[in-house]
MIKOLDO-322010 format. One record per atom (N, C-alpha, C, O, CB): atom name; residue in one letter; y, z, x. Coordinates in steps of 0.02 Angstrom, whole numbers, always signed. Glycine has a CB too. Layout:
% residues N
{'CA'; 'A'; {Y; Z; X}}
...
END
This chain:
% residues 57
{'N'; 'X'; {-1984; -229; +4222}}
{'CA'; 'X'; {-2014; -182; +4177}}
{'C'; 'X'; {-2068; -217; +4135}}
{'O'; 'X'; {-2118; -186; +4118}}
{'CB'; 'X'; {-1961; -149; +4133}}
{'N'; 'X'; {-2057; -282; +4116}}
{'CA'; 'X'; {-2112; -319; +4077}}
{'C'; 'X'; {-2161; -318; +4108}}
{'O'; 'X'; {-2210; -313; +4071}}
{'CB'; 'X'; {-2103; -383; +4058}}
{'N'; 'X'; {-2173; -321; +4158}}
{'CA'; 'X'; {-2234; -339; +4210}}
{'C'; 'X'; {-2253; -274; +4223}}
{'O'; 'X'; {-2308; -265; +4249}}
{'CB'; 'X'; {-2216; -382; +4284}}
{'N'; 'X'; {-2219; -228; +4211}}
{'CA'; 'X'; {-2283; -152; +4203}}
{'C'; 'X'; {-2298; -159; +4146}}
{'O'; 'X'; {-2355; -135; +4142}}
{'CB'; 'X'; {-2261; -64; +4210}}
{'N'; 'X'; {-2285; -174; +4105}}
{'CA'; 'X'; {-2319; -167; +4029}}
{'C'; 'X'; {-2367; -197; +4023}}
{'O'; 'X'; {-2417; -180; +3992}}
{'CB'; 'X'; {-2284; -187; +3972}}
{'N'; 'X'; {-2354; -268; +4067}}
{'CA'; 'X'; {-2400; -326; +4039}}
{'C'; 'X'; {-2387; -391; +3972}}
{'O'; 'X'; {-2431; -423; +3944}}
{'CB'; 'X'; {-2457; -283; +4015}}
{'N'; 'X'; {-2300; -396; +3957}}
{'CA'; 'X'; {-2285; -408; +3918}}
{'C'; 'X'; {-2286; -481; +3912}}
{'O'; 'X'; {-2260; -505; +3962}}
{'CB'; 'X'; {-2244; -376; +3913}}
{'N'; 'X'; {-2305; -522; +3875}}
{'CA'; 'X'; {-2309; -606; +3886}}
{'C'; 'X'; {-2277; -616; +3860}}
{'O'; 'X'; {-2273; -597; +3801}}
{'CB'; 'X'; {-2356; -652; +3875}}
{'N'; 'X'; {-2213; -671; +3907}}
{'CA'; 'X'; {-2168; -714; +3874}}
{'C'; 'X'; {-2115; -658; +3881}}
{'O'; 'X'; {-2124; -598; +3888}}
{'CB'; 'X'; {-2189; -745; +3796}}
{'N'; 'X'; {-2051; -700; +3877}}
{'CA'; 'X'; {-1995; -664; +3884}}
{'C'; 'X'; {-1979; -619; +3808}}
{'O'; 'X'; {-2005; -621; +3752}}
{'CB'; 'X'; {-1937; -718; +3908}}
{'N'; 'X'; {-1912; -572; +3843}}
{'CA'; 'X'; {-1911; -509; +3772}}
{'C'; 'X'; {-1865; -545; +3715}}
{'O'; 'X'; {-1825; -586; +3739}}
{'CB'; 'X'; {-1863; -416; +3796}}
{'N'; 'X'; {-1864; -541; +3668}}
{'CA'; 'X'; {-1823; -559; +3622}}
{'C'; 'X'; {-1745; -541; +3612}}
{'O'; 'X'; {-1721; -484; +3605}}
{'CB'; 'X'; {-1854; -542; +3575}}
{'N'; 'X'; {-1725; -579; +3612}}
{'CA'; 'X'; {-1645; -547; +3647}}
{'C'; 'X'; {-1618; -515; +3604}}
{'O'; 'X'; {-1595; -460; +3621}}
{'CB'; 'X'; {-1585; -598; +3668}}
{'N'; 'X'; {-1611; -535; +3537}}
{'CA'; 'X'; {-1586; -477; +3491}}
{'C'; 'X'; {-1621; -420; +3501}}
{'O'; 'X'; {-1582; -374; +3490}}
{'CB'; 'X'; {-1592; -491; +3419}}
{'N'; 'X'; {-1686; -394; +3522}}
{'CA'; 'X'; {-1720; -337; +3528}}
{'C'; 'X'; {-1702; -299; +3592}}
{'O'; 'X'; {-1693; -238; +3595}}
{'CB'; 'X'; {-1789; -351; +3525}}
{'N'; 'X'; {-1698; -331; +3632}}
{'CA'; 'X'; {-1665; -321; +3703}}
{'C'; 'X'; {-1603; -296; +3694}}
{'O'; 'X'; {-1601; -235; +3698}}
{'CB'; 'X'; {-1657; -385; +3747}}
{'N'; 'X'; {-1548; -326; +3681}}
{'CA'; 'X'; {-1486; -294; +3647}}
{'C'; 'X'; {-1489; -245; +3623}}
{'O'; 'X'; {-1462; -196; +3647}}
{'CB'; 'X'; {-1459; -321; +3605}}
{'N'; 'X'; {-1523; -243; +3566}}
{'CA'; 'X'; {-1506; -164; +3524}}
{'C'; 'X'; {-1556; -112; +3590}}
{'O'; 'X'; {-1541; -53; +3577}}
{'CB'; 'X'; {-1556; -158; +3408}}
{'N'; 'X'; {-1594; -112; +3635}}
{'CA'; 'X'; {-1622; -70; +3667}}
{'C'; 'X'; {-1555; -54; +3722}}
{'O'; 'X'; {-1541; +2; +3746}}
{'CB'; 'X'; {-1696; -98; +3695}}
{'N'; 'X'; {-1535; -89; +3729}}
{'CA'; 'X'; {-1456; -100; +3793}}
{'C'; 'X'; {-1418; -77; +3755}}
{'O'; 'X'; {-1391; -39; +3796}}
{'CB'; 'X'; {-1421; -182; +3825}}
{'N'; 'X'; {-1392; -68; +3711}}
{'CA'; 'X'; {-1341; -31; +3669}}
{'C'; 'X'; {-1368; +38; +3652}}
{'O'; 'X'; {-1324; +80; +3663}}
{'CB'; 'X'; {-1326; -71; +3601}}
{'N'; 'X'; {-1426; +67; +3629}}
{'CA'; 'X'; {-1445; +124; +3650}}
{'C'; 'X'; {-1447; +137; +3717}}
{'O'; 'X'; {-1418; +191; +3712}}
{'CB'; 'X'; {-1494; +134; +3628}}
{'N'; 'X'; {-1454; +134; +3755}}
{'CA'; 'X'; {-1457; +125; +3855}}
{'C'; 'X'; {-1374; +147; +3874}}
{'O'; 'X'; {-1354; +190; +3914}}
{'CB'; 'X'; {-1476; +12; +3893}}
{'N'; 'X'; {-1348; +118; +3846}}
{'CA'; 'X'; {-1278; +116; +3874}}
{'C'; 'X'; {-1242; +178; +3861}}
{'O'; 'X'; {-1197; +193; +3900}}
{'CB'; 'X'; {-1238; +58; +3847}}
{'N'; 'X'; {-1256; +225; +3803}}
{'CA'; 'X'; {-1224; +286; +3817}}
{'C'; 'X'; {-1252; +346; +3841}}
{'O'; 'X'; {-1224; +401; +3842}}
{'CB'; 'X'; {-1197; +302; +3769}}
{'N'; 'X'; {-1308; +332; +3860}}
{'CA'; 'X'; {-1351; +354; +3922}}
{'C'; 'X'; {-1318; +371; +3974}}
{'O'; 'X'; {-1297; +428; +3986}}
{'CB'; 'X'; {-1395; +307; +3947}}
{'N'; 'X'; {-1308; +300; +4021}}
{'CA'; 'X'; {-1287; +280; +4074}}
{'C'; 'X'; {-1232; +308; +4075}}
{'O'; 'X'; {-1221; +349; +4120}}
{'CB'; 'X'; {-1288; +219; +4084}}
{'N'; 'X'; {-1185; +296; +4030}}
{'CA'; 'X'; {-1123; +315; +4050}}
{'C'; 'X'; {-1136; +408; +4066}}
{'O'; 'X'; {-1133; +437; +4121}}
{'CB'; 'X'; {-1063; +290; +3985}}
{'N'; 'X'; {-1149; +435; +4009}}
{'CA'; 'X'; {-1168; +511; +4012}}
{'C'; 'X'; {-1185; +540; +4083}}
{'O'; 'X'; {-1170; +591; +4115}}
{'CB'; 'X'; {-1233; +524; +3966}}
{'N'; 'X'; {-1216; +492; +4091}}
{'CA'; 'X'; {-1278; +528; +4164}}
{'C'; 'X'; {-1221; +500; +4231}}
{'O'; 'X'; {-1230; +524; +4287}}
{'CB'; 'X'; {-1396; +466; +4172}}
{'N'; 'X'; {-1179; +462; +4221}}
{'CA'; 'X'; {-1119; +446; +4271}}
{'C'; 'X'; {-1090; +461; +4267}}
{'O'; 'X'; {-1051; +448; +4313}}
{'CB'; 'X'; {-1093; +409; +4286}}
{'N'; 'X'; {-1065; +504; +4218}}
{'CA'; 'X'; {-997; +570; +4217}}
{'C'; 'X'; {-1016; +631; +4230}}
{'O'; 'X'; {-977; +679; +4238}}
{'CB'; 'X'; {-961; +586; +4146}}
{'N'; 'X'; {-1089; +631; +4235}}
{'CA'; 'X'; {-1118; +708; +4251}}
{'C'; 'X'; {-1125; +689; +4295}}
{'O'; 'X'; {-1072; +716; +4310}}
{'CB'; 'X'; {-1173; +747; +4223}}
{'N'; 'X'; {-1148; +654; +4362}}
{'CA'; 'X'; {-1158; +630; +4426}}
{'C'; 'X'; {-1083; +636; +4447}}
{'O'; 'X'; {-1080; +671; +4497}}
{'CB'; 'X'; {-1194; +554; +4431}}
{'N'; 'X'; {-1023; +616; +4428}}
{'CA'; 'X'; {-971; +617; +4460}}
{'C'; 'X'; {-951; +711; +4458}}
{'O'; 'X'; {-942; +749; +4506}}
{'CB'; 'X'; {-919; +559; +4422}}
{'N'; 'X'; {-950; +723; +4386}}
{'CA'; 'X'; {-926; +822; +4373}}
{'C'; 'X'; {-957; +836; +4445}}
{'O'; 'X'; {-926; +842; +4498}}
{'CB'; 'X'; {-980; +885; +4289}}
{'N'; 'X'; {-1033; +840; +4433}}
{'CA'; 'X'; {-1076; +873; +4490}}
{'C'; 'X'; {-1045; +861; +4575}}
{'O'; 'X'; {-1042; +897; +4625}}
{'CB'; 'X'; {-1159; +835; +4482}}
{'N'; 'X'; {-1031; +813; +4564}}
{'CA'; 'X'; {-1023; +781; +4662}}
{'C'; 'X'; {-954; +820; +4665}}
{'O'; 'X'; {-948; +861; +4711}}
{'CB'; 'X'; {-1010; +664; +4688}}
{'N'; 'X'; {-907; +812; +4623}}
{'CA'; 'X'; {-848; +838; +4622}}
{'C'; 'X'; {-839; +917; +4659}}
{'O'; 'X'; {-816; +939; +4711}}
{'CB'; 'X'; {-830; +835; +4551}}
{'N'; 'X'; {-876; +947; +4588}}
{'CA'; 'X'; {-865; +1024; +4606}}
{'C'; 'X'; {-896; +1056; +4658}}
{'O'; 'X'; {-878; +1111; +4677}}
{'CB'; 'X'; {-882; +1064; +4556}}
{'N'; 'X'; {-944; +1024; +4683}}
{'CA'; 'X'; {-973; +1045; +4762}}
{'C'; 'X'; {-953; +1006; +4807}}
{'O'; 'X'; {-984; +1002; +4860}}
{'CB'; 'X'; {-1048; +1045; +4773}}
{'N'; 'X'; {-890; +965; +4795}}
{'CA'; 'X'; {-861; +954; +4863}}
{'C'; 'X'; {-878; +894; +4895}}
{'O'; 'X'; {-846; +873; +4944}}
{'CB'; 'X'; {-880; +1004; +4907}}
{'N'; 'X'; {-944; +855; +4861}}
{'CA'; 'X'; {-976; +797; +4901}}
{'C'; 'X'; {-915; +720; +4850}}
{'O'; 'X'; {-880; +723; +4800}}
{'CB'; 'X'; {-1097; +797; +4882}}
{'N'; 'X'; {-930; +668; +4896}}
{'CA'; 'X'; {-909; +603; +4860}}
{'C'; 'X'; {-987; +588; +4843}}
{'O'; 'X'; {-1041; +600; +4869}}
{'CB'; 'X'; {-862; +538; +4910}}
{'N'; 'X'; {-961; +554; +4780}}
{'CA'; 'X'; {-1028; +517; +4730}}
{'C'; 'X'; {-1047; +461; +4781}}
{'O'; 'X'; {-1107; +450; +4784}}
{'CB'; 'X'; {-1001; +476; +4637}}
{'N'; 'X'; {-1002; +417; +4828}}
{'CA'; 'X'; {-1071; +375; +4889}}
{'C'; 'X'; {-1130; +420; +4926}}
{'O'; 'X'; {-1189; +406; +4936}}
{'CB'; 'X'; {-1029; +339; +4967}}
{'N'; 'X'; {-1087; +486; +4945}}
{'CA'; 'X'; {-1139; +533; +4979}}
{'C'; 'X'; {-1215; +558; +4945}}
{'O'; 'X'; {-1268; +575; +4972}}
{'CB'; 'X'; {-1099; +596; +4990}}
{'N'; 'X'; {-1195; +552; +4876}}
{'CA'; 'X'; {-1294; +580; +4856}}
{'C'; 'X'; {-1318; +522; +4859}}
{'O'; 'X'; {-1379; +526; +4855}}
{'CB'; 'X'; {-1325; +619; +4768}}
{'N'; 'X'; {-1295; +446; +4866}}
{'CA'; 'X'; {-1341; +402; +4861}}
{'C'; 'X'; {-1372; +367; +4909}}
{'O'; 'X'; {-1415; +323; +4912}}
{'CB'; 'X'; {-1324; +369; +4829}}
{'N'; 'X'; {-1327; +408; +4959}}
{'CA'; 'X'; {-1362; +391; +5043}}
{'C'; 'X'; {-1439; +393; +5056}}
{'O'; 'X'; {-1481; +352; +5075}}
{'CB'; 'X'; {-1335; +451; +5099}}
{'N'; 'X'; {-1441; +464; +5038}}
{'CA'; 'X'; {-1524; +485; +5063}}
{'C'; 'X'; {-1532; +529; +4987}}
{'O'; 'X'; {-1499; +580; +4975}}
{'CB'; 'X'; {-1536; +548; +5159}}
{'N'; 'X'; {-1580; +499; +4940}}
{'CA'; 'X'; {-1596; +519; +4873}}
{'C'; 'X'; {-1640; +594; +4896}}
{'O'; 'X'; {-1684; +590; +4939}}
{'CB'; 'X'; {-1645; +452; +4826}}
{'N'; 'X'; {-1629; +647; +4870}}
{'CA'; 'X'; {-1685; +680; +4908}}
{'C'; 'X'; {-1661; +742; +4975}}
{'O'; 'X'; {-1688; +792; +4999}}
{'CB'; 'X'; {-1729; +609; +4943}}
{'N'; 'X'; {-1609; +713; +4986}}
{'CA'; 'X'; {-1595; +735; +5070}}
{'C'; 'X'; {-1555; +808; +5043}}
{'O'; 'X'; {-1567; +864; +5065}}
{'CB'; 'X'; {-1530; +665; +5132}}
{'N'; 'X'; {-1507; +792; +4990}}
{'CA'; 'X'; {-1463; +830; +4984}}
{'C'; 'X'; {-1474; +895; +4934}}
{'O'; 'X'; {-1500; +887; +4878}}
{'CB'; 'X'; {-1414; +791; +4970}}
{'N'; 'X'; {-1449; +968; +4963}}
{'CA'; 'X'; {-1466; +1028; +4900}}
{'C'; 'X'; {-1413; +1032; +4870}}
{'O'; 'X'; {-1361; +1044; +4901}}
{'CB'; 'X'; {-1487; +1104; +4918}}
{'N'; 'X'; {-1415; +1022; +4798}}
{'CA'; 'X'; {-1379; +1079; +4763}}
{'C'; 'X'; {-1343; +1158; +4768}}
{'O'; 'X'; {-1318; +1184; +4718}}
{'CB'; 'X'; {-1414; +1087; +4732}}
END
């Protein structure tokens, strides 16, 4: 991600951290709604990540 920005020199780790600690209840969120979703239509959560794209709702 630094290298799309264009960022010189590595990120500052305390700054990095607090961006990863916001990030993280993200992630989790969006992986309990990925699991609800696969669930109630019947698919396993390996199956949407086969072919991104392939599969309808």
């Amino acid at each position: 991600m630094g290298e799309l920005v264009h960022l010189e020199g590595p990120p500052d780790p305390k700054e990095a951290y607090a961006r990863y600690n916001e990030w993280l209840p993200f992630a989790h969120r969006n992986r309990a709604f990925f699991e609800a979703s696969a669930k109630d239509l019947g698919y396993e959560l390996d199956e949407l990540f086969d072919e991104p794209g392939q599969r309808l709702f």
